[in-house]
DOFIKE-24793 format. One line per field, with one value per residue (C-alpha): x, y, z; residue number from 1; residue in one letter. Coordinates in nm, 3 decimals, padded with zeros to 5 digits. Layout:
BEGIN
px c(X:...)
py c(Y:...)
pz c(Z:...)
i c(NUM:...)
aa c(A:...)
***
This chain:
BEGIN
px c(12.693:12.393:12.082:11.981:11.815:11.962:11.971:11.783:11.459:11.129:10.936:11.036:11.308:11.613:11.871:12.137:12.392:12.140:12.219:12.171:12.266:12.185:12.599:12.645:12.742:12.712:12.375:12.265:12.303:12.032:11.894:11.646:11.740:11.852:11.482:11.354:11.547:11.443:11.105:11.038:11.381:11.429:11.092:11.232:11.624:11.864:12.191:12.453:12.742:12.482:12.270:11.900:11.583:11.442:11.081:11.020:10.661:10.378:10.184:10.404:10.545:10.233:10.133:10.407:10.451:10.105:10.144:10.359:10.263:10.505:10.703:10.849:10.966:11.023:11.450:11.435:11.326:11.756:11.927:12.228:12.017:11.789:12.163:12.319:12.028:12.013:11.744:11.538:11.439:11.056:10.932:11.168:10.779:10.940:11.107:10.807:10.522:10.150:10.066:10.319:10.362:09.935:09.980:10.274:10.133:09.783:09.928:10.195:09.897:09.698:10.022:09.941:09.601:09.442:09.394:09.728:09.884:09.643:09.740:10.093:10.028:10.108:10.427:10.536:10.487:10.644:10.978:10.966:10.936:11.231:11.452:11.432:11.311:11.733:11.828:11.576:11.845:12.118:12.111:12.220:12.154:12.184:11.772:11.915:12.125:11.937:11.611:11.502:11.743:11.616:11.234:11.164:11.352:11.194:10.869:10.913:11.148:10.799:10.606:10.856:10.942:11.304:11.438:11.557:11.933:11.956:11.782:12.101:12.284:11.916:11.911:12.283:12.210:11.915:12.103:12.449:12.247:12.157:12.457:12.747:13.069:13.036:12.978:12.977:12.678:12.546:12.762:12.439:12.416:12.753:12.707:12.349:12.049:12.157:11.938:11.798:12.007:12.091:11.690:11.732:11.805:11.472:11.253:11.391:11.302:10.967:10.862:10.870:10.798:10.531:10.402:10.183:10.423:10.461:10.735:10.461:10.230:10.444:10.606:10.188:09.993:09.895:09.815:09.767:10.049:10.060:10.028:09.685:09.878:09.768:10.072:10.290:10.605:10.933:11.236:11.372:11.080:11.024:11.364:11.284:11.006:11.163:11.453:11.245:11.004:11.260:11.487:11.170:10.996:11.357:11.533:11.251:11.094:11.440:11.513:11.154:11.219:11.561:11.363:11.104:11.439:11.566:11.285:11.108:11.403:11.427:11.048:11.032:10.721:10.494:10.729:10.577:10.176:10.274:10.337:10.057:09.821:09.946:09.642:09.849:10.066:09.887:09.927:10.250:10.406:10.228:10.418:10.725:10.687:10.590:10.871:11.153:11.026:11.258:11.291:11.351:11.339:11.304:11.366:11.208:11.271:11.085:10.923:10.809:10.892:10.702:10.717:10.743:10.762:10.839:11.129:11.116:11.186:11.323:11.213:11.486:11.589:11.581:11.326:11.397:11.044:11.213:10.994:11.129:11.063:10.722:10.636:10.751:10.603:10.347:10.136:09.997:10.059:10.013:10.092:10.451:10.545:10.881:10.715:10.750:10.342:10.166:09.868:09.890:09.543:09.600:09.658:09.817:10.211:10.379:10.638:10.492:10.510:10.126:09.952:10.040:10.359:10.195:10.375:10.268:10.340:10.258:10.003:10.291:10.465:10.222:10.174:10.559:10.591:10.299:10.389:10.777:10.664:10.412:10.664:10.970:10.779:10.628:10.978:11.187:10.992:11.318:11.569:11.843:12.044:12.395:12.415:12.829:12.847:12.520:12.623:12.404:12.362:12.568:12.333:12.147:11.844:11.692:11.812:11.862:12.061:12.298:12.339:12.192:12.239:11.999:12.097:11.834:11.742)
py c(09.375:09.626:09.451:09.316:09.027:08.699:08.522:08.201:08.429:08.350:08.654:08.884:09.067:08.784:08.968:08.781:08.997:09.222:09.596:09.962:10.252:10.644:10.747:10.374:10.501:10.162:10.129:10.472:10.361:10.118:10.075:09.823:09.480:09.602:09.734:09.398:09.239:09.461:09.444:09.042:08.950:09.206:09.512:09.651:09.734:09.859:09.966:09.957:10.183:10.440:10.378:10.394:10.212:10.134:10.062:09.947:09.777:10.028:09.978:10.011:10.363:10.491:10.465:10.567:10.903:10.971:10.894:11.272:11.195:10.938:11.025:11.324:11.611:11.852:11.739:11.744:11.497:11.360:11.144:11.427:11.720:11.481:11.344:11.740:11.803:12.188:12.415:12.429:12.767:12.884:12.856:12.545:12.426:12.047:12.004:12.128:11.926:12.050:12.341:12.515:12.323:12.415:12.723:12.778:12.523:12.694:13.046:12.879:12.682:13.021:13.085:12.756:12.750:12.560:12.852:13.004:12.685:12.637:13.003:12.900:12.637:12.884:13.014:12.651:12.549:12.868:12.776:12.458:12.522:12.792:12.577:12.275:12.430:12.499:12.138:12.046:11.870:11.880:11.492:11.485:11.742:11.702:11.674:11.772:12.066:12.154:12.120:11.950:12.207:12.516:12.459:12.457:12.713:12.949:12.860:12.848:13.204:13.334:13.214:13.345:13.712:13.574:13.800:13.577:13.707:13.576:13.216:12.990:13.132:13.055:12.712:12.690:12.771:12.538:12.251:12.325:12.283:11.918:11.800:11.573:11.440:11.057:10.830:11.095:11.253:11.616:11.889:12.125:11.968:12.038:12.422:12.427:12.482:12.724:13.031:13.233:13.524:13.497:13.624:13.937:14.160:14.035:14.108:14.491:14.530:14.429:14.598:14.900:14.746:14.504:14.239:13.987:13.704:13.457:13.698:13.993:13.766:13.684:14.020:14.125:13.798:13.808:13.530:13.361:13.113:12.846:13.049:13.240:13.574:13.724:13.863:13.868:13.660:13.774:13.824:13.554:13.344:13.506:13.400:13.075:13.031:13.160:12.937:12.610:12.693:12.794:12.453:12.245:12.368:12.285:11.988:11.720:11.814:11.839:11.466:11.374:11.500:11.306:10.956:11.026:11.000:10.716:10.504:10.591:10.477:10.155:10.124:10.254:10.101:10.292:10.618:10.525:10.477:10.851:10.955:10.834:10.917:11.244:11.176:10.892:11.142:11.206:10.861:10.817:11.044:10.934:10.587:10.785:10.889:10.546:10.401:10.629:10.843:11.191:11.190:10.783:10.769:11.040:11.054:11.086:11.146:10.874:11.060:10.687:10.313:10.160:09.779:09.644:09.273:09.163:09.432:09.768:10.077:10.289:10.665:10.871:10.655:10.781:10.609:10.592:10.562:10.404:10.528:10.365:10.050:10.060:10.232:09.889:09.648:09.428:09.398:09.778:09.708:09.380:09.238:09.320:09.658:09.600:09.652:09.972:10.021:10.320:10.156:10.027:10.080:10.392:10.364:10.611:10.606:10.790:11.041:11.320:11.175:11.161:11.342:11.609:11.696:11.578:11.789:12.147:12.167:11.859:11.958:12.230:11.936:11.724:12.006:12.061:11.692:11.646:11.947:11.902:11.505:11.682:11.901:11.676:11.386:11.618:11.711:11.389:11.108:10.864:10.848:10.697:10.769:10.811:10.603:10.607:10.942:10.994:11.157:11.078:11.332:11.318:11.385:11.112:11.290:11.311:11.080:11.180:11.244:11.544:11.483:11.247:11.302:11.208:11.055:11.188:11.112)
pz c(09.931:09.830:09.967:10.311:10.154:10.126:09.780:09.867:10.020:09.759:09.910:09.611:09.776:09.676:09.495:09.403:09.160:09.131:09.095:09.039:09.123:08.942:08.900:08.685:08.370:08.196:08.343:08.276:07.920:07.915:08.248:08.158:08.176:08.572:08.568:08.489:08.716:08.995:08.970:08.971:09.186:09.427:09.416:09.755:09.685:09.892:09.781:10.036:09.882:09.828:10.104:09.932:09.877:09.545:09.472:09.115:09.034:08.909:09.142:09.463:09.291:09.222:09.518:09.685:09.473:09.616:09.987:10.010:10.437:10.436:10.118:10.167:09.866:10.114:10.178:09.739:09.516:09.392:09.650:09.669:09.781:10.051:10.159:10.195:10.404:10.303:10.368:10.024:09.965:09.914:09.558:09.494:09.400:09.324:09.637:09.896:10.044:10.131:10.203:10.121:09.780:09.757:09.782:09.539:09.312:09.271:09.247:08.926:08.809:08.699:08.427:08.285:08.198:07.868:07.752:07.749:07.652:07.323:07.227:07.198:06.908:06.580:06.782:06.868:06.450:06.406:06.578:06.472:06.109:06.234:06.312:06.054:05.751:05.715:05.748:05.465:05.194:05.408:05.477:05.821:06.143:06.507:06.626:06.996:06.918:06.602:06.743:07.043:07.228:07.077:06.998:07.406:07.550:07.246:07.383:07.789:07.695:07.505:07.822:08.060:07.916:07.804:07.475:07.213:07.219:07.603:07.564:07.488:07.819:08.021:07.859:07.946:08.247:08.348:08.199:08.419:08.740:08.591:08.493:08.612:08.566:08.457:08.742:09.027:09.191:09.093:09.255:09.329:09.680:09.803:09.670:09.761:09.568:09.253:09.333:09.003:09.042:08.688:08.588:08.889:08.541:08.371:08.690:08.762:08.348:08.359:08.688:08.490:08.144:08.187:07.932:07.868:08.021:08.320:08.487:08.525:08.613:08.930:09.022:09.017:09.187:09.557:09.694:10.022:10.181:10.418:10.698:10.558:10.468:10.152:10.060:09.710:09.617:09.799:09.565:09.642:09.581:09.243:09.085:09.217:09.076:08.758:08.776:08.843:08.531:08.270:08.385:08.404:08.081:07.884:07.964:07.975:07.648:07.477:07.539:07.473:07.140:07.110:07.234:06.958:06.680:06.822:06.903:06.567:06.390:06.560:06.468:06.122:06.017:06.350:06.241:05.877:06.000:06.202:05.823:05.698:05.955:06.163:06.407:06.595:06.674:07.046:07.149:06.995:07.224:07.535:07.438:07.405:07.716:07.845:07.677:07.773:08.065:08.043:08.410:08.517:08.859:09.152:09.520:09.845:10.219:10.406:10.715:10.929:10.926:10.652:10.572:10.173:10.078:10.457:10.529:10.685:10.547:10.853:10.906:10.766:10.448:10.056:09.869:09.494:09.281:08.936:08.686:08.443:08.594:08.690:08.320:08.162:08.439:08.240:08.538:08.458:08.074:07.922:07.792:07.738:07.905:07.689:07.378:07.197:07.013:06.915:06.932:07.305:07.504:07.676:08.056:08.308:08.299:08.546:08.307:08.463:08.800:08.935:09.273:09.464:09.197:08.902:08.623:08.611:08.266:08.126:07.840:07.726:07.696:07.502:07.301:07.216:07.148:06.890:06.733:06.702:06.563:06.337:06.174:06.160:06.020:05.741:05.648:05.666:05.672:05.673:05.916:06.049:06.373:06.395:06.725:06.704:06.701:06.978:07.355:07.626:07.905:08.213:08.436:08.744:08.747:08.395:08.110:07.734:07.427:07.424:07.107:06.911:06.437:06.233:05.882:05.612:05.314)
i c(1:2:3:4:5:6:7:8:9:10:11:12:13:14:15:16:17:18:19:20:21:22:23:24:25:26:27:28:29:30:31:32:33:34:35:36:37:38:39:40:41:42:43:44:45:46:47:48:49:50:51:52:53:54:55:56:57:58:59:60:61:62:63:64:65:66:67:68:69:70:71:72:73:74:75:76:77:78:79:80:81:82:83:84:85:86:87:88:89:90:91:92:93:94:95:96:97:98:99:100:101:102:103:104:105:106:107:108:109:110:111:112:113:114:115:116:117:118:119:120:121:122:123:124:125:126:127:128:129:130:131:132:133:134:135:136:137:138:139:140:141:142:143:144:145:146:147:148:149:150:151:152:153:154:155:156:157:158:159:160:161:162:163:164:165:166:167:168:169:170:171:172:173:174:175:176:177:178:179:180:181:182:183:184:185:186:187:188:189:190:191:192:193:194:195:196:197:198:199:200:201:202:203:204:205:206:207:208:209:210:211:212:213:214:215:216:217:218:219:220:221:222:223:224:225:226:227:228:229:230:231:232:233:234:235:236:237:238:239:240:241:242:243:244:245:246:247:248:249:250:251:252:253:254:255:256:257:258:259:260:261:262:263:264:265:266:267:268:269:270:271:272:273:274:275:276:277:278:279:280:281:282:283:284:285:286:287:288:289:290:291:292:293:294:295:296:297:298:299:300:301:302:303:304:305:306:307:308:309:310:311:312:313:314:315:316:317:318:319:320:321:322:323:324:325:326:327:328:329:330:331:332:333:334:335:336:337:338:339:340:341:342:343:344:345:346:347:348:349:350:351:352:353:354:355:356:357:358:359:360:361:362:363:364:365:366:367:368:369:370:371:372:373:374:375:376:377:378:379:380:381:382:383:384:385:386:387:388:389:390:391:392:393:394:395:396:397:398:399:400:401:402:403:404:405:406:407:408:409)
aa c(X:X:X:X:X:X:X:X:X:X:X:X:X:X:X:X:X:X:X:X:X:X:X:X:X:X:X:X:X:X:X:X:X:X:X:X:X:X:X:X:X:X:X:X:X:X:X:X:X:X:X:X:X:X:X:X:X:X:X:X:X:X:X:X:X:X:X:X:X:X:X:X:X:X:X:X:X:X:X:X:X:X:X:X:X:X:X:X:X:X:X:X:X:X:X:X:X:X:X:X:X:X:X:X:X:X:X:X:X:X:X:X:X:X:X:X:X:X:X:X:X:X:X:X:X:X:X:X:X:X:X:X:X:X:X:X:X:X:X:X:X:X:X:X:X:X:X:X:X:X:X:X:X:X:X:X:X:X:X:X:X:X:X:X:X:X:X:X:X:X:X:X:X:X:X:X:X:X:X:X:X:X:X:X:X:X:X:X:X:X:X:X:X:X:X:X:X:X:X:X:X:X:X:X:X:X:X:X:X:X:X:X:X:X:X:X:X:X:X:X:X:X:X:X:X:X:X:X:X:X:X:X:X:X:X:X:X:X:X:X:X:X:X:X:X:X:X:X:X:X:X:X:X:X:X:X:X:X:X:X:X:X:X:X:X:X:X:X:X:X:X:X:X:X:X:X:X:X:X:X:X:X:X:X:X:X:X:X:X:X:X:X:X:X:X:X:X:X:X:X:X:X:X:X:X:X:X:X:X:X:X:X:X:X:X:X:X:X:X:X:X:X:X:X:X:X:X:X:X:X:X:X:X:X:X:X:X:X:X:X:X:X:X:X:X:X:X:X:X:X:X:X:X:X:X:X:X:X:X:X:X:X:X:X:X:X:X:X:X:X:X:X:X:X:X:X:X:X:X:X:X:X:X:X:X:X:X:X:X:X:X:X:X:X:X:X:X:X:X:X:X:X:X:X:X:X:X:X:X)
***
């Protein structure tokens, strides 16, 4: 049994054989029809084995992502790491709560000004050209390992102060701490929270080489924490910091790029009008992200009771927010969420999660996206995926293509 709702209740919580669950590899693999289901059967879920709630209509995780008093980051944001209980270090910026996370957020938040993120434009066309100009005539290449995973740790490595001979082990890296074996939970909250003593080398270089990058930035800013001490980041802090931006400015953009292949090639005729007229590109990838959200659902500690659809939710539960429910409920976008279209009216999706944790880097990533679409549509215009032959990620925290070919023509 996974709910404490009966199947004959009407209220919205009836169940039935209704299920989910992050570890279920078959679901994982195309969580949506569960998604459905969830959101007009059962819209508060409990699962049993796993012992979580699961909120699924737009508006109930919006507003929940927002309420950060009674939805709590500060245990983590995955079910493993709020069930290990660990102490989260300071600067794990996505797993605190106000004010610590306001003071850590505003002090990251001067790296990633408009300005800063507009200068990177030449260097983004610059890698991406980089990396497919190669594959031009070679009528088939992997867009994740060719591409999506290359293009985005050049430019967060650029941001960051990485050199170019040491970005595949950081990428490596960022993506080991994500990863899982099929079916199980991640291992990172038995071992704890993977510290970023693999960037300790970078920081001792550029105290006494600086440059015009994030890491200098940080070993320089003061700034004034929670407790009203102006003060600068400890180590400790620092690699962090380091750690959470070089995983967070990877991974997501990566599989956003591997969505855009398959989606566009299941919808050749919007890939075609993106041909034709480059300028949908924008909104094209805000329905990307609509569509198939990077990071599908996230976690919180729930801090008091708090009642949904007639139960209670008691102080002390996980809350799952399923993003990738609530982005496809036609309440918020009629008037089928379902539908994959470029030319849907624009309304707020939740991809890059909304309030208090609202992504840091989100217009890097809008940036990366149009780009990468800009330059792989001018290039191959036709395309086919290779769906046999496609990996998705183990991981239960953000979903995506390891590997995902492309057939070219």
């Amino acid at each position: 049994m996974t709910v404490d709702a009966s199947p004959e209740q009407t209220d919205g919580t009836a169940v039935g054989d209704v299920y989910f669950d992050p570890y279920n590899v078959e679901i994982n693999a195309d969580p949506y029809p569960a998604f459905a289901r969830l959101r007009e059967e059962a819209p508060l879920y409990y699962n049993e084995e796993f012992d979580f709630y699961a909120l699924s209509r737009f508006s109930d995780v919006n507003k929940a992502l927002i309420d950060h008093e009674t939805f709590s980051s500060a245990r983590g944001a995955i079910i493993e790491l709020i069930k290990a209980n660990i102490e989260i270090p300071s600067g794990a910026l996505i797993f605190e709560d106000p004010p610590i996370h306001t003071a850590h957020r505003k002090l990251l938040s001067r790296m990633f000004t408009p300005r800063k993120i507009n200068a990177l434009e030449p260097k983004i066309r610059e890698f991406c050209a980089r990396a497919l100009d190669p594959l031009v005539g070679s009528g088939r290449f992997d867009v994740i390992g060719d591409f999506g995973a290359v293009m985005p740790m050049q430019v967060i490595s650029a941001l960051l102060g990485i050199p170019e001979e040491d970005q595949e082990k950081i990428r490596d890296h960022a993506n080991a701490q994500m990863r899982t074996e099929a079916g199980k939970p991640m291992k990172a909250a038995e071992e704890g929270l993977v510290d970023g003593s693999i960037f300790e080398a970078y920081i001792d270089w550029r105290k006494d080489n600086p440059s015009d990058d994030i890491m200098t930035d940080l070993l320089n800013v003061e700034f004034t924490d929670e407790h009203g001490v102006t003060r600068k980041l400890t180590r400790e802090e620092l690699l962090i910091y380091i750690n959470v931006v070089a995983g967070a400015g990877n991974e997501t953009t990566t599989r956003l790029i591997g969505w855009a292949a398959k989606v566009l090639a299941e919808h050749p005729d919007q890939r075609r009008q993106l041909v034709g007229n480059p300028g949908l590109i924008p909104q094209a990838v805000e329905e990307l992200l609509r569509f198939e959200p990077p990071a599908p659902h996230v976690a919180r500690y729930v801090t008091r009771d708090v009642e949904y659809y007639g139960q209670t939710v008691p102080e002390g539960s996980v809350m799952m927010m399923l993003i990738g429910a609530a982005v496809r409920d036609s309440r918020q976008f009629p008037p089928d969420g379902e539908v994959f279209d470029i030319h849907r009216e624009q309304r707020q999706h939740l991809a890059f999660s909304v309030g208090t944790h609202f992504c840091l880097g989100s217009a890097l990533a809008r940036l990366e996206g149009r780009i990468a679409l800009e330059e792989l549509l001018k290039r191959f215009p036709e395309w086919d995926t290779d769906l046999d032959n496609a990996v998705l990620s183990p991981t239960s925290t953000v979903r995506g293509w390891e590997s995902m070919p492309l057939i070219v023509s």
